[in-house]
N, C-alpha and C positions, 0 to 999 in steps of 0.2 A: 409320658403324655401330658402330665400336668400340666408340661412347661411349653407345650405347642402353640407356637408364634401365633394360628389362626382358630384352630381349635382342641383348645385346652379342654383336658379331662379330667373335668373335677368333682365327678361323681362315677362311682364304681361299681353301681348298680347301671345294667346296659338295657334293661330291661325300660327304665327313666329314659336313659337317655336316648334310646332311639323313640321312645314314646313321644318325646318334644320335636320329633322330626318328621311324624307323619300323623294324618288324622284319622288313621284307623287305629284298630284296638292291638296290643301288642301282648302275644303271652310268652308266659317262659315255660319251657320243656324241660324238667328237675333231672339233675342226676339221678336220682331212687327211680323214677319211672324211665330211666335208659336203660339203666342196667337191669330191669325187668323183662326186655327185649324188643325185637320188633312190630311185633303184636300190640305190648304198651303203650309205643311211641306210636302207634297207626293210629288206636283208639283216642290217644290224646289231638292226637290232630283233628277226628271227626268230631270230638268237642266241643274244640276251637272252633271249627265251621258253624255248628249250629249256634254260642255265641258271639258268631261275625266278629270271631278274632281271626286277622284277616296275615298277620306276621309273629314269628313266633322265633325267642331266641334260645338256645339250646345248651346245656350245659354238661362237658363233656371234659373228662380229665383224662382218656389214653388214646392208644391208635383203638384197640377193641371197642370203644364205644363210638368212634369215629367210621368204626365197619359196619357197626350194628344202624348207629342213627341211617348212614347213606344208602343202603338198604333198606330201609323203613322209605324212605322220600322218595324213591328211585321212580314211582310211579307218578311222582307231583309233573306238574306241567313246567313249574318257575322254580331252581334251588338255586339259591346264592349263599356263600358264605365266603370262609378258609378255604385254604386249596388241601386242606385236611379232610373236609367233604369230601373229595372223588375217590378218596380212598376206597367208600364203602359204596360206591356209582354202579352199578350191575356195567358188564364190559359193553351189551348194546346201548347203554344211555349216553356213552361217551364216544364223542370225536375221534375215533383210531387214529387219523392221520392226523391229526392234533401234537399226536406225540412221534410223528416219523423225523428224525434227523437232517437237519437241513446241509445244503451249502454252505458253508460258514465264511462269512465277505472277508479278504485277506484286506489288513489295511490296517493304520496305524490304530493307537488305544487310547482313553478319555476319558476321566472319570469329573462327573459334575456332582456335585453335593450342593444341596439345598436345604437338609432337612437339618432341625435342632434338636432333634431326640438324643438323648444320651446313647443311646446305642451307636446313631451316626458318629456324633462327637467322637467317641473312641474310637469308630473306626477308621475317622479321617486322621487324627491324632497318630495310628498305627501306620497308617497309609505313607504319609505324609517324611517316617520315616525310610520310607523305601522309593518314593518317585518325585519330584520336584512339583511344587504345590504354586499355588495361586488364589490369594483370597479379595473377593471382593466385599467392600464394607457398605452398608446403604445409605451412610453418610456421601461417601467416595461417589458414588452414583446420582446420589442428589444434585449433587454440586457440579457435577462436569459425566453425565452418563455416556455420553461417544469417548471422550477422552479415556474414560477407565476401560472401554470395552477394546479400543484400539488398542492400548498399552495390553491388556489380556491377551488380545487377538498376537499380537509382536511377542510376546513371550511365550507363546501356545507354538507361536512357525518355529521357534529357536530351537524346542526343546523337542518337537517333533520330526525335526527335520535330523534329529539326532538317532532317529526312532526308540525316543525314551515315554515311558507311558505317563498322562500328566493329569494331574489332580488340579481342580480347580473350583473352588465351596465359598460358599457364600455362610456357611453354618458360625454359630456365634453361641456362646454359653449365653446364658438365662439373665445376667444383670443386660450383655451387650442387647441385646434384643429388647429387650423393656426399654431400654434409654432411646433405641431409635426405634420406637414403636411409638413411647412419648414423644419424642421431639418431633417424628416427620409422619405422625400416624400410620396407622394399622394396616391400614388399604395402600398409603401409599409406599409404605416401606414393603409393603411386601410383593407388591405390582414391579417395584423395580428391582429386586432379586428375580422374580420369575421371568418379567423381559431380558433380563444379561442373562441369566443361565439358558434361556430359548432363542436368544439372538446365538450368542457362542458356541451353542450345539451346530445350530444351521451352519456355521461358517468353519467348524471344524470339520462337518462333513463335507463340508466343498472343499477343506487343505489336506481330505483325503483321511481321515476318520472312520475307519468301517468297526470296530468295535466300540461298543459306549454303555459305560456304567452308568448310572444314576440314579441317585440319593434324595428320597421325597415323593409323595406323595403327588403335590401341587406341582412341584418340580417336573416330576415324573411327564405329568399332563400336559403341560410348558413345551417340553421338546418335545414331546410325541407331536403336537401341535405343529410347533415350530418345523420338524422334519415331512410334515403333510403324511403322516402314516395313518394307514386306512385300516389296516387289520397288522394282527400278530399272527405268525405261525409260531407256537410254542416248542422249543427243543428243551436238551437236557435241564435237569433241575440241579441248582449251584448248592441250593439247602432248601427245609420245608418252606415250600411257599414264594420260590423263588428261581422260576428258569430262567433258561437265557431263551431268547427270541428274536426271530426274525423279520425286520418292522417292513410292511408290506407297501406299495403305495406312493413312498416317495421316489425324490430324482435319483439316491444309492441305495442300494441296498447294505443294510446294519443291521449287525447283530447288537440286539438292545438288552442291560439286564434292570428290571426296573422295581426298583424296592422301597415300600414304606421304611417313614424314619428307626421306626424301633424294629425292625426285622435283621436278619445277618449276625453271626458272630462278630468279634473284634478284629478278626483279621479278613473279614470279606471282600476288604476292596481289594485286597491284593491275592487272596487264594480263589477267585471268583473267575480267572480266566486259565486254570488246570482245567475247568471244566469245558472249553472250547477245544476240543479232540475229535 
């Protein structure tokens, strides 16, 4: 995460760094007072209320502390975090049908990458040797952005119409991204990665795309955008933190899997559609 094109993490205290993001008071919940139980964690939060610490971030090393914290909160009005939370969600605080199995859209496959976390990198890297790839570079797009989307777009029908599943990332190690960060700025280099990865998505689901992976965060946002999706129904889970889902709203229906950069094993882009059963 250090080396995140838009937001680099360069401090390792989160307790900081969410504190530079809002202007309420932000506390931390210790591991010693977790594993002390729920009772613990109940009274630390009445606390926090009375010194109008209004967010509080939580420090938890297993799935047992993960049961105990979401059991403790389960009464709160607003939890947000990990999808490690709901582990510990009492069963009426959660969406049952949230998790009922959907129709899964029959239709060809797509995997867009966007993200620069190493995590990504390797798994495109993995990917790359099992499905025929396509990279877009933000110089490439500077310079002629329809020309490269078109050439995307012609090599995207060729390989689909093959019905072979196709990678197509824009992700770049840590020197390439600093050189066109420097040379075409921040904003704008990374404005036109996320328009061709959100233009490409749209136009692969129009060449008949009903499954689609994608890599990033920002990314993530991009297509979901781009595809006009109004809600998810959430189905099975590919690994923690990471279902497949059915994006609600636009003109097809798509099974979407959408994953921050450092989440997934090495082989996720390509073991991530066993789990479409």
């Amino acid at each position: 995460m250090q080396n995140h094109p838009l937001t680099p993490m360069t401090d390792a205290n989160i307790v900081r760094v969410l504190s530079a993001q809002t202007q309420s008071r932000v506390g931390l919940i210790r591991y010693d007072t977790i594993i002390q139980g729920i009772e613990a964690i109940r009274q630390q939060i009445a606390e926090f209320r009375d010194l109008d610490v209004r967010m509080a971030v939580t420090d938890t090393t297993s799935n047992r502390d993960l049961l105990t914290l979401g059991e403790s909160v389960s009464d709160l009005k607003l939890v947000t975090g990990g999808s490690g939370l709901a582990l510990g969600l009492r069963p009426d605080t959660v969406n049952a049908a949230s998790n009922l199995a959907f129709s899964i859209p029959i239709g060809k496959r797509a995997i867009l990458a966007g993200s620069c976390s190493k995590a990504t990198l390797a798994q495109i890297e993995h990917a790359k040797a099992e499905y025929p790839s396509f990279q877009l570079r933000p110089f490439d797009l500077h310079h002629d952005f329809t020309g490269v989307l078109n050439k995307a777009l012609c090599w995207a029908r060729e390989h689909l119409s093959q019905n072979e599943t196709i990678l197509i990332y824009s992700s770049g190690n840590p020197v390439e991204v600093s050189v066109a960060q420097t040379q075409l700025g921040l904003q704008h280099a990374s404005e036109l990665v996320e328009q061709a990865l959100s233009t490409l998505a749209w136009h692969l689901v129009e060449e008949g795309v009903r499954q689609l992976i994608v890599a990033g965060g920002e990314t993530s946002g991009s297509v979901v955008n781009a595809l006009k999706v109004r809600a998810l129904r959430i189905g099975k889970e590919i690994e923690p933190g990471i279902p497949w889902t059915l994006g609600l709203g636009g003109s097809h229906p798509v099974a979407l899997a959408l994953k921050s950069g450092n989440f997934g094993a090495t082989n996720f882009l390509t073991r991530a559609w066993n789990t479409l059963s």
